[in-house]
BALO-85363 format. One record per atom (N, C-alpha, C): residue in one letter; x, z, y. Coordinates in steps of 0.02 Angstrom, whole numbers, padded with zeros to 5 digits, always signed. Example, Ala and Ser with C-alpha at 12.3 -4.5 7.8 and 13.67 -1.06 7.14 Angstrom:
2
A+00660+00390-00284A+00615+00390-00225A+00660+00390-00165S+00642+00354-00112S+00684+00357-00053S+00645+00394+00002
***
This chain:
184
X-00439+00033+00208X-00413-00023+00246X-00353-00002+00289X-00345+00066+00298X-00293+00094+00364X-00223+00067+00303X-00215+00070+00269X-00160+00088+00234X-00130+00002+00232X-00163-00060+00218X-00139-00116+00234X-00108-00115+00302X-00116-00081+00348X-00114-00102+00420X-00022-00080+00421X-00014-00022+00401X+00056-00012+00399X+00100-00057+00366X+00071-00106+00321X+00111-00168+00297X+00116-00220+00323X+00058-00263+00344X+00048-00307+00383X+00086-00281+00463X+00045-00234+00484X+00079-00226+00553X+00138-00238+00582X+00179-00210+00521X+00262-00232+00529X+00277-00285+00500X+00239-00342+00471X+00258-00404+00470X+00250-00456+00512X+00293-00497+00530X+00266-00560+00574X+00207-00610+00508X+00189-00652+00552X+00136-00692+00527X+00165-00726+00467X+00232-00762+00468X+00259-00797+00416X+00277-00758+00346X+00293-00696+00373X+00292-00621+00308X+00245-00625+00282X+00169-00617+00315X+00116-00610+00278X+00115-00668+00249X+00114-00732+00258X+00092-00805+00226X+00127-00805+00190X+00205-00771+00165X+00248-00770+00106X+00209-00727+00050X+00186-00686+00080X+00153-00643+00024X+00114-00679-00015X+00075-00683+00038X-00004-00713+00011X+00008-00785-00033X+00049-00812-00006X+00077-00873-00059X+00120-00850-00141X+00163-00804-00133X+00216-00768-00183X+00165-00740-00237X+00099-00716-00195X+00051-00679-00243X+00025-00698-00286X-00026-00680-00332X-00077-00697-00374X-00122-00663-00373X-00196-00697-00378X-00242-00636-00367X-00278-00628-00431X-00266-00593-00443X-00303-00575-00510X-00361-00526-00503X-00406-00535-00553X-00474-00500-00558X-00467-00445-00600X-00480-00392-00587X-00481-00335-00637X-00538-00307-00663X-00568-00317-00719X-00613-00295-00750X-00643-00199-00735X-00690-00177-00727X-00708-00102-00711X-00688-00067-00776X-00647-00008-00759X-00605+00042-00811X-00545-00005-00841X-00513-00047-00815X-00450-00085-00821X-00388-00034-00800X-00323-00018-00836X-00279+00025-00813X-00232-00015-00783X-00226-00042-00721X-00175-00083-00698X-00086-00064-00697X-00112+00001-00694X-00017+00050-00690X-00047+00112-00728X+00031+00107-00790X-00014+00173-00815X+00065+00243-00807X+00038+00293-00791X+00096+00333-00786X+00148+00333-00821X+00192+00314-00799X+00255+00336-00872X+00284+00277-00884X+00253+00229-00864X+00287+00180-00874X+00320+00146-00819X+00351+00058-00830X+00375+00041-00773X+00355+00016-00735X+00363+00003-00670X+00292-00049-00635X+00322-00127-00588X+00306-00158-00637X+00328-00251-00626X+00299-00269-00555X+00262-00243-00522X+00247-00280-00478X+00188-00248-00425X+00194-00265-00373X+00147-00213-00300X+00093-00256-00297X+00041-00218-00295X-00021-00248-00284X-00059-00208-00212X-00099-00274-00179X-00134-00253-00132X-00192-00261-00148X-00233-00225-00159X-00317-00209-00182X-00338-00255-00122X-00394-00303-00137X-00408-00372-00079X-00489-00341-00102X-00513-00311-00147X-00578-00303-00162X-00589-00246-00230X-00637-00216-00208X-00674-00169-00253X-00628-00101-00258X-00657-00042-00297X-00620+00004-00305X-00592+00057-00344X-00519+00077-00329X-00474+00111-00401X-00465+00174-00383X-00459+00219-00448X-00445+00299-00434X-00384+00296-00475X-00336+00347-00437X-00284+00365-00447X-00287+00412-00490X-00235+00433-00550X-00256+00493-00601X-00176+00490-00622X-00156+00577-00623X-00126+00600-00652X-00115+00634-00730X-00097+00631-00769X-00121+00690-00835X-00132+00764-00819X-00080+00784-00775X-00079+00862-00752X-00145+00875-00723X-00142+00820-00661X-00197+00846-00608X-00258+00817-00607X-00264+00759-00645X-00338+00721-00654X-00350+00665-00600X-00395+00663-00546X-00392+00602-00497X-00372+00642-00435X-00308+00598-00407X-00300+00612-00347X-00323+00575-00292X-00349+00538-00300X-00356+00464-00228X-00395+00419-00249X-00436+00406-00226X-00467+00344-00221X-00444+00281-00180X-00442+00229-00208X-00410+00159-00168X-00464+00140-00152X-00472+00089-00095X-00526+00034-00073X-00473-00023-00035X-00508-00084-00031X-00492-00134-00008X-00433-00109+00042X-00379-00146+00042X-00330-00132+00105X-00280-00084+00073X-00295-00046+00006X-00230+00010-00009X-00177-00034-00028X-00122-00021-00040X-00043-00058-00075X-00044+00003-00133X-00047-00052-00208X-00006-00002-00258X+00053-00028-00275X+00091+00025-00299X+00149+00016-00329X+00201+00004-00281X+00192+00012-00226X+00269+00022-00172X+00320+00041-00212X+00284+00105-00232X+00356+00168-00236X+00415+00136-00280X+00397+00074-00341X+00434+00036-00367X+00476+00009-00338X+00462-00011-00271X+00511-00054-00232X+00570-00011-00205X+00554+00054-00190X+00595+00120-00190X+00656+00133-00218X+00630+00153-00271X+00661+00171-00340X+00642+00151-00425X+00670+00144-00464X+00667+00114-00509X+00622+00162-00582X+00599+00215-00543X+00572+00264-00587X+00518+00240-00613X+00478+00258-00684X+00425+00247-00689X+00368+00269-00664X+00305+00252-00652X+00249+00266-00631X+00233+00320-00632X+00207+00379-00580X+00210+00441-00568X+00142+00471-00584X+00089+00410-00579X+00030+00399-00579X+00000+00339-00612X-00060+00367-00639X-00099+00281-00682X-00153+00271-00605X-00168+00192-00615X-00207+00193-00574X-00285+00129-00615X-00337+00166-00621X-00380+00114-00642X-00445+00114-00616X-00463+00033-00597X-00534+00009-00579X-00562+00052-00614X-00600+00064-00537X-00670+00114-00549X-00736+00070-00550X-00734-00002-00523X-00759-00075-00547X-00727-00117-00517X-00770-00179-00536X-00738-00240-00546X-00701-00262-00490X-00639-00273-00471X-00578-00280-00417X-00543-00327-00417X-00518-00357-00374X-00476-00424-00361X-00401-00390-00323X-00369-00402-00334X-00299-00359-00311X-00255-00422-00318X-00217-00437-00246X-00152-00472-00247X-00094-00448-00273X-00078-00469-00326X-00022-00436-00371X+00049-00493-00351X+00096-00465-00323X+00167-00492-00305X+00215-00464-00358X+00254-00492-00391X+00310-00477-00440X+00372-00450-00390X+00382-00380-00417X+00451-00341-00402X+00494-00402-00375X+00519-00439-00446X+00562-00470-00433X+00579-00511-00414X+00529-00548-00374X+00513-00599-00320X+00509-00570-00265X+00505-00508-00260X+00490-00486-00195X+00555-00450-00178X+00600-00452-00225X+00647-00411-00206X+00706-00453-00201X+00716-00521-00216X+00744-00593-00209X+00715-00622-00139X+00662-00595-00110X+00633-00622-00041X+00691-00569-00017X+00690-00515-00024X+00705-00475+00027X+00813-00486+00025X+00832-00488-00040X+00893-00505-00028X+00908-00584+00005X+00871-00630-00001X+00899-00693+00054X+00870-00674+00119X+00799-00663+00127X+00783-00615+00179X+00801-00583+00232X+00852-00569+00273X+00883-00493+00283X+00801-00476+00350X+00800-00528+00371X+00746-00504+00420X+00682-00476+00368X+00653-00516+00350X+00585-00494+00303X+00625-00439+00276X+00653-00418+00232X+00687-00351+00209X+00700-00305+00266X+00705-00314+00307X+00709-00250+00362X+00634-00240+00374X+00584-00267+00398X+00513-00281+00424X+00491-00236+00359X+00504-00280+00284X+00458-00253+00223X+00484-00179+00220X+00526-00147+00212X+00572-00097+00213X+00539-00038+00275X+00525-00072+00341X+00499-00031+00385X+00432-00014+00376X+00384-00067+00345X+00336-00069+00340X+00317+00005+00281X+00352-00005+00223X+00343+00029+00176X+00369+00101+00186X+00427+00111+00208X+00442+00167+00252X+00398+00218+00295X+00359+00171+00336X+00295+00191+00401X+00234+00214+00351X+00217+00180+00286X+00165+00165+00253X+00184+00231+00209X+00246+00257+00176X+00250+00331+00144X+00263+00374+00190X+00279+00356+00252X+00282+00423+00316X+00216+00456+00310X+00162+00423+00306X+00076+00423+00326X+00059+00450+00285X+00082+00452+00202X+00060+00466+00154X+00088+00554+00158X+00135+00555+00177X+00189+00608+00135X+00135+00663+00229X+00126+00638+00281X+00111+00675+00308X+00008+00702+00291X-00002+00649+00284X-00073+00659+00233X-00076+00701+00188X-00020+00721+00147X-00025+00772+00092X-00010+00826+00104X+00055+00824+00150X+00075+00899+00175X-00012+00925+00225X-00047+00881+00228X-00096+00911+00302X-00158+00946+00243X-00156+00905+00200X-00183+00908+00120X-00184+00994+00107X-00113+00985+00103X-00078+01060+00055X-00107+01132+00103X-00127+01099+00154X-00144+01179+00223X-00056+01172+00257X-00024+01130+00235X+00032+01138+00315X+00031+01088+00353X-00009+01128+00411X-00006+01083+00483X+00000+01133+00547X-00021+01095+00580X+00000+01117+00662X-00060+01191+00673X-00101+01206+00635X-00137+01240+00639X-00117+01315+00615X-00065+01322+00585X-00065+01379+00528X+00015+01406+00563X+00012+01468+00608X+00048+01521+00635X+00133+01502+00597X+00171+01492+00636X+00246+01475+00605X+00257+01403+00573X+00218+01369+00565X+00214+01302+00535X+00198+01254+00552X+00242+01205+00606X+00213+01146+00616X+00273+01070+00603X+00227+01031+00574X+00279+00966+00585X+00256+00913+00616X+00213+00929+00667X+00189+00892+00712X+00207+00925+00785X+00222+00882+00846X+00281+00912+00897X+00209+00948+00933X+00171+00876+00943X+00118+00903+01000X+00056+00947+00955X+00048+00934+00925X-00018+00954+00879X-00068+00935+00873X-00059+00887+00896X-00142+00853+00904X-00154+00776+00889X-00097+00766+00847X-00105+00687+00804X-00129+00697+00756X-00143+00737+00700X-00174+00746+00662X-00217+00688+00619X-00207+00649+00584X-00260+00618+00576X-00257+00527+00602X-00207+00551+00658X-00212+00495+00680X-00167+00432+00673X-00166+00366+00684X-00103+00325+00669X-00061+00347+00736X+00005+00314+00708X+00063+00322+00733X+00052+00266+00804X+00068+00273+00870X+00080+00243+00920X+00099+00181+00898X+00150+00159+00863X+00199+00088+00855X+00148+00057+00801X+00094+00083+00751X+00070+00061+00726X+00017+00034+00748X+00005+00088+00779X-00066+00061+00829X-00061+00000+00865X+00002-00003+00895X+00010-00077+00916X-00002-00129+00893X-00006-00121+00834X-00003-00206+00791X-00069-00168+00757X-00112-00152+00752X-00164-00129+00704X-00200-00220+00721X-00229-00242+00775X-00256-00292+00779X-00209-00370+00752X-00173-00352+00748X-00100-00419+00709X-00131-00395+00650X-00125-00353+00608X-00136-00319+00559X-00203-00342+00523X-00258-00325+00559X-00301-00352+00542X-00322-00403+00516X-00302-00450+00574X-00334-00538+00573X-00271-00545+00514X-00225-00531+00489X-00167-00544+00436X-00201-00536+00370X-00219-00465+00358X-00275-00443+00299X-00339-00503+00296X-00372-00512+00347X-00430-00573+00329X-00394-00614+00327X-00378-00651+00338X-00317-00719+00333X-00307-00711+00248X-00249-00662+00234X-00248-00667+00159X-00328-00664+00131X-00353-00618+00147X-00397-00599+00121X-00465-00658+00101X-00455-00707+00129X-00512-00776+00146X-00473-00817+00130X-00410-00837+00099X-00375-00883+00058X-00368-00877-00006X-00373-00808-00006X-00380-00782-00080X-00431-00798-00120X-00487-00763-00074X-00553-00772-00102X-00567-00860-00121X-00539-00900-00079X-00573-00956-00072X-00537-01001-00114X-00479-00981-00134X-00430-01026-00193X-00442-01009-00262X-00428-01051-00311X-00447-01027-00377X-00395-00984-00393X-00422-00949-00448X-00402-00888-00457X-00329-00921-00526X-00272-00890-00515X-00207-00913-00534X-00208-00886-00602
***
């Protein structure tokens, strides 16, 4: 659930209701490959229910998703293909938004495109410091730190923390319109 919060958080309320409207929620069957490595990826999905493991060919599963993860950012990034497959580990409901609707929000946009942009930005800061803490480099290990004080570790970011409760009630909001509308 932490990982929605960096999206929502940096959206105002009308951002999120664009989403949640722009979206579709689709149901994903258990062992469904929603993104498969190597290829291209049409569109970001926010997992609203059930849960997916991340898998590489090299390295096998890296991550487990639950309710609240965002896949397929990195698309919005760069135009590379999928770095990673990602497939229901069971049966899942995921708000799936099209690239290219979302990337037509963000060019008339300029505000929502700065917000979505920050959001996703804050949301791979978290990640990229999660892995380095992953790899054994942190504040703990003699000559090596990329943390100032040393003792965030783990924790969200101050500016995020601020909106974690915006954040929230935003996720149920989508999350209880979704559920409660027929499925598109």
């Amino acid at each position: 659930m932490r990982k929605v919060l960096f999206i929502l958080g940096q959206l105002s309320d009308a951002d999120s209701e664009w989403l949640a409207r722009a979206g579709q929620l689709v149901r994903i069957p258990q062992g469904t490959e929603l993104i498969r490595e190597g290829t291209p990826v049409e569109s970001m999905y926010l997992l609203v229910d059930g849960t997916m493991r991340v898998h590489m060919r090299k390295l096998g599963e890296i991550a487990q998703l639950e309710a609240g993860e965002i896949v397929g950012e990195l698309s919005l990034v760069d135009s590379r293909p999928a770095s990673a497959s990602v497939t229901a580990t069971r049966a899942s409901a995921v708000l799936k938004v099209d690239k290219a609707r979302l990337l037509e929000k963000i060019e008339l946009d300029e505000g929502f495109g700065l917000r979505f942009y920050r959001a996703i930005s804050t949301f791979l800061a978290d990640r990229m410091r999660s892995t380095i803490e992953k790899m054994g480099y942190d504040s703990t290990q003699p000559g090596v730190s990329f943390d100032r004080d040393g003792d965030s570790q783990g924790e969200i970011d101050i500016d995020v923390l601020d909106r974690v409760h915006l954040a929230g009630a935003r996720f149920d909001r989508i999350f209880r319109s979704l559920l409660d509308a027929p499925t598109r």
